[in-house]
N, C-alpha and C positions, 0 to 999 in steps of 0.2 A: 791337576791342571786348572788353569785359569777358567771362569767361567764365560763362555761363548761373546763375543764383543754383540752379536744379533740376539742378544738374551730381551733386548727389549724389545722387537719388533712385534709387532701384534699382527695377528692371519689377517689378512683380507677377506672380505668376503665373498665367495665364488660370482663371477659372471653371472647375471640371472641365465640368460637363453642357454648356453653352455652348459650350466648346472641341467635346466630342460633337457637340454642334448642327453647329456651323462645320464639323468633317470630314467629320458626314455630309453636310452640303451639296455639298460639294467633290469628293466621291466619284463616280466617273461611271458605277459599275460597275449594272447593269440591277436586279442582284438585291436591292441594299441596302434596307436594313431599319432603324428608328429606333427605341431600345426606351430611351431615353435620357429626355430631357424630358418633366418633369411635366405633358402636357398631354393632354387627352381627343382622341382622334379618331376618325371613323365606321369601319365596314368598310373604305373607300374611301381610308381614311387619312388626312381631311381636316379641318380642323378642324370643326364643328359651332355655330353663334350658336342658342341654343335659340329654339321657335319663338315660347313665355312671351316672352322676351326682346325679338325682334323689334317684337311686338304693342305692349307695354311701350313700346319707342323710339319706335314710331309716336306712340301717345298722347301722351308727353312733347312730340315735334315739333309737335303740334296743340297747345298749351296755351298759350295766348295768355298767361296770367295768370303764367308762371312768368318769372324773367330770372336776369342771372349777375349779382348780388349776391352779396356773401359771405356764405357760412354760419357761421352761431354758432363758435367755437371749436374745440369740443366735437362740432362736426357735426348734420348734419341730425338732427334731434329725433326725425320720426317713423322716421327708418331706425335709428336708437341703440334706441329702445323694443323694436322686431320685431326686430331682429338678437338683445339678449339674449333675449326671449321664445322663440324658435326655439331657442335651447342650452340655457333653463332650465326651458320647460315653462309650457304655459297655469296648469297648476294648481300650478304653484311659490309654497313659502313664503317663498322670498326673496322674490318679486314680490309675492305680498302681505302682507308686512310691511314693503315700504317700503324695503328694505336693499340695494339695490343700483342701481348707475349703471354709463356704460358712454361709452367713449371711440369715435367716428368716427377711424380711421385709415387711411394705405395698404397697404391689402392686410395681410396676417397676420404679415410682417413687422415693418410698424409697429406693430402692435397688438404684438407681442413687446419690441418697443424702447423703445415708450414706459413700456410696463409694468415692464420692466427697468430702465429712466433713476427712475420712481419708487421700487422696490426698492432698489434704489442709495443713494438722496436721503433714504430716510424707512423702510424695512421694518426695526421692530423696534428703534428709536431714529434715529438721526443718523447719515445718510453709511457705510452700513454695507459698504466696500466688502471688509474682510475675512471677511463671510458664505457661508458655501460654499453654491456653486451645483450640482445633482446634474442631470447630462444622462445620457440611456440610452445605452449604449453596445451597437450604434453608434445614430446621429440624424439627423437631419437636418442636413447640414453647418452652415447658417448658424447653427443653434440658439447654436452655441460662440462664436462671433463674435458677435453680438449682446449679449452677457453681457460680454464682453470689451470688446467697444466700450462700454458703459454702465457702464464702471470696475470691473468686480467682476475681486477680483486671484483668487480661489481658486473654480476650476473645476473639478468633480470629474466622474469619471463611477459610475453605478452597472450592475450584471449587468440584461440585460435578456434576447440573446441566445444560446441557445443550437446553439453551431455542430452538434456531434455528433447531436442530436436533429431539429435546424430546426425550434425553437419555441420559445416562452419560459423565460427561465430565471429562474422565481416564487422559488423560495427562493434563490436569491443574490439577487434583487431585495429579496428582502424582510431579508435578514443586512444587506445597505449599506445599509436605512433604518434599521434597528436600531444599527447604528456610527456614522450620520449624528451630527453633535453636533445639540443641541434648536434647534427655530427653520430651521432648512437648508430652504434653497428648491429642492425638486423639480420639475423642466421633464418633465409627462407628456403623448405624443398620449392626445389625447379618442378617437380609433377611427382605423382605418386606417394602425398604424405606420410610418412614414417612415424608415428605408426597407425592413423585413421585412417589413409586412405582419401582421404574427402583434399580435393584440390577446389583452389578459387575460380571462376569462370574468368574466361577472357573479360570481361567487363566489370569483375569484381578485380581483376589484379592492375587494371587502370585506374581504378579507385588508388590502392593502396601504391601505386606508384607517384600519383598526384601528391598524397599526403608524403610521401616519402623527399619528394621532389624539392616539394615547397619547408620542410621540415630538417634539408641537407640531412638523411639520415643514408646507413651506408647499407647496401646491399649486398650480402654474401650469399651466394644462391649453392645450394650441396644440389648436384642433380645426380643421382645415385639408379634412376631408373628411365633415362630417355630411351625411346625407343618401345621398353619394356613395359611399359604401361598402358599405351594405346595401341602399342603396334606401328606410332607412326613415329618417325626422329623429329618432323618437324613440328607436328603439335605439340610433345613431350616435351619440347625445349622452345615452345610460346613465349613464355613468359620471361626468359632472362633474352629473348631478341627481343622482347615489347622494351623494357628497360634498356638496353643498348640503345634502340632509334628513338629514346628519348632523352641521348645523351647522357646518362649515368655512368660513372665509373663504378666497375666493378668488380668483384672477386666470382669468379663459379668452380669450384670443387667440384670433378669429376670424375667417376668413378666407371669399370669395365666388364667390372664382377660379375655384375646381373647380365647385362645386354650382351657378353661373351662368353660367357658362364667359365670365365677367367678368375673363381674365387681365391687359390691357391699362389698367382700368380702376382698380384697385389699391384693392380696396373690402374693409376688415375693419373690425371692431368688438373692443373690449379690454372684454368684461364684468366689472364688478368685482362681488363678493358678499363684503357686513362684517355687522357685527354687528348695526349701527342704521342709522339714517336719518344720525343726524349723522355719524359716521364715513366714509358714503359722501359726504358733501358737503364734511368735509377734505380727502376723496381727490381729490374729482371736482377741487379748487379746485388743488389741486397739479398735477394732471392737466394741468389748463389753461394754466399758465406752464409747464411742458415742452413742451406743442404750441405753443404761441406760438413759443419761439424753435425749433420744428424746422423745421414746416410754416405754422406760424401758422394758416391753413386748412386745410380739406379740400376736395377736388373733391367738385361735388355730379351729376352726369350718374351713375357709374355706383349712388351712394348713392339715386338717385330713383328706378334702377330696381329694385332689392332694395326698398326700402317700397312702393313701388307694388303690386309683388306680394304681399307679404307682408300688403300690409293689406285686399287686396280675397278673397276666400272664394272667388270662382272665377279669378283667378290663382293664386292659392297653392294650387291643385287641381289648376291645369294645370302648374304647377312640379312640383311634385309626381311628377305623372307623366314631364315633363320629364327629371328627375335619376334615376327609377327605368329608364327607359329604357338612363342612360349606366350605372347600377352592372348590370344585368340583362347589358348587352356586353360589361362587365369580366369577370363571374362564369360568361359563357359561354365566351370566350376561356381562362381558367383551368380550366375543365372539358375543352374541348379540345385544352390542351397538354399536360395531366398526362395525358389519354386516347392521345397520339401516341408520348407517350415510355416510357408503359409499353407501348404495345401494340412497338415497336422493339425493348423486353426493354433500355432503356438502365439501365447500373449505378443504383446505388442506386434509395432510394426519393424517391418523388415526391406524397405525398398531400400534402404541404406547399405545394404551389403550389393546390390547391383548401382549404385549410386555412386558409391565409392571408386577406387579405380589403382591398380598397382596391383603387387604381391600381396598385401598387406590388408585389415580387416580389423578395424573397432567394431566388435560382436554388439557391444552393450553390456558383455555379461558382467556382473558385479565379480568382487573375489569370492567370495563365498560358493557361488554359482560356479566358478574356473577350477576352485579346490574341489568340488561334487566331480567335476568332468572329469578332474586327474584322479583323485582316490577313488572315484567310485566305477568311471568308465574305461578309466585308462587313455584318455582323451587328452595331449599334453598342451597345453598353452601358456601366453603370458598371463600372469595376474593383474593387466591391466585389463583384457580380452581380446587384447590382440592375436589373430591368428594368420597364420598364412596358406592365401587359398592354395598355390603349389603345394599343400600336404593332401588335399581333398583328389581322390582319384572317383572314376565311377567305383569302384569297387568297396572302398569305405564312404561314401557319402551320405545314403540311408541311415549309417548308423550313426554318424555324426550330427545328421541332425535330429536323429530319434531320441538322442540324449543332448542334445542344447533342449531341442523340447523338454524333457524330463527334469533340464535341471532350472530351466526358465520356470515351470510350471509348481516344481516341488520348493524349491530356495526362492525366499523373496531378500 
């Protein structure tokens, strides 16, 4: 027989976190630890289905009236309406002026992709694919790939982190938007940076909105953790209403994952905010022949259960409390790590891990220091030293930090 026509295709190489996943699964050692994957889990380490949610599936189950017809295009109508209302604010002027529409997508992902395939197609004249794209450095990996994939050939990155400090680095952030050429589409987290941690201050994201302003550059905001980070919806989503009531047009890629612990279900929303009314309905119409040939649909199970909640007064109460719960275990877990490693007197400082804020955690640690953790402790992280504090229970904590100690102190 002929030799395989996929004889050239060369392997990939594995997902980093995934790969994590899969070792630490494999790993047989008692003491392992998982600080790896974006996902929430109890004390007990286990996942968590919120109890809103639960309730919610019930309902849905009982609902005689409902079936599996396709959904609009565009997605369920009443989850599109609540999902932007939640990022932009009951008392938002883009909401009432009529200026804004919003795409059902999977998960935050798609909501970046589609958003990106239109950008590509249409942002700022025709097929604009030599438009430079500005991503934080560092991001969230897929952010680069998704811009990539949706044709754009110039990918830049701009300062966001500062290593020597562990915190934001504002003025080279704000020097690359001032270098940016006009029009340059900036990829910013809404709250909870992927993967430091470390958000701008209300007063710092005035800054970079002014320069943004006067620079006509384009703001695409991923909010992947509103809610989820503070505990509040409306502070978590600050900073893409500070840029709306300064009249920006915008993208925000929204994601359910986190804040509904809907990972499986791949439930986001692509908000768009333009100028008029008519603008968002050329958008919305372009919108619609990209999703045709992605997905052509949307699943509607986990989109019924986000409007569900969202449109009854005492769901959206009990959610509420729901997500305040998950960021309340984040924000206690990061008080008690930074509390273990100062009290051990380990090198440097550490106010940075209470400082920060989200799932998510720049340790500091070097790779060398991250490889000590995994081969030596069985302690799994990113080799950036990203960890996520939902892997910290009280029950593994001590030993997590008895060995960042260890490996802070032993690897330079």
């Amino acid at each position: 027989m002929a030799a395989s026509i996929f004889t050239a295709v060369p392997r990939a190489p594995p997902v980093a976190v995934f790969k994590l996943t899969a070792d630490f699964r494999e790993d047989g050692d008692a003491r392992k630890v998982n600080l790896g994957v974006g996902a929430y889990r109890t004390d007990e380490g286990q996942p968590w289905v919120l109890p809103v949610v639960k309730k919610v599936e019930q309902m849905i189950a009982n609902d005689n009236s409902l079936n599996h017809e396709y959904l609009p295009i565009l997605g369920l109508p009443e989850f599109r309406a609540n999902a932007s209302r939640i990022a932009l604010g009951d008392d938002s002027p883009a909401i009432k002026e009529n200026r804004i529409g919003s795409v059902q997508s999977l998960g935050g992902t798609g909501a970046l992709r589609i958003g990106a395939e239109f950008l590509r197609r249409w942002y700022n004249g025709n097929n604009n694919t030599a438009t430079p794209v500005y991503i934080s450095a560092p991001s969230w990996e897929n952010h680069n790939s998704v811009f990539v994939d949706a044709g754009f050939k110039d990918i830049r990155t701009y300062h966001y982190w500062d290593a020597a400090k562990r915190g934001l680095d504002l003025q080279g952030l704000l020097d690359d938007m001032e270098k940016a050429p006009e029009f340059s589409i900036f990829i910013l987290h809404a709250c909870a940076h992927n993967p430091t941690g470390t958000d701008p201050t209300p007063d710092q994201w005035k800054q970079i909105a002014a320069v943004m302003k006067r620079r006509f550059l384009f703001p695409f905001f991923d909010s992947a953790y509103q809610g989820f980070a503070s505990g509040s919806l409306d502070k978590d989503a600050w900073a893409v209403r500070y840029f709306v009531s300064e009249g920006f047009e915008l993208f925000c890629a929204q994601s359910f994952s986190k804040n509904f612990g809907l990972y499986n279900e791949r439930v986001g929303n692509l908000t768009v905010v333009a100028k008029d009314a008519d603008n968002v309905q050329r958008v919305l119409s372009q919108m619609e022949k990209i999703v045709r040939t992605t997905w052509s649909n949307p699943p509607s199970q986990g989109a019924r259960i986000v409007a569900t909640t969202l449109s009854s007064p005492q769901l959206f109460a009990e959610w509420k409390g729901n997500v305040k719960t998950m960021a309340d275990r984040v924000l206690l877990m990061r008080s008690e790590l930074r509390s273990r490693l100062e009290s051990l007197g380990t090198p440097g400082t550490w106010n940075h891990i209470t400082e920060q804020i989200g799932m998510f955690s720049f340790t500091g640690l070097n790779p060398k220091q991250v490889e000590y953790m995994i081969k030596e402790k069985h302690i799994y992280l990113m080799a950036s030293g990203r960890i996520n504090m939902c892997g910290l229970t009280t029950k593994n904590l001590d030993y997590v930090a008895k060995s960042i100690h260890e490996a802070v102190t032993k690897i330079q």
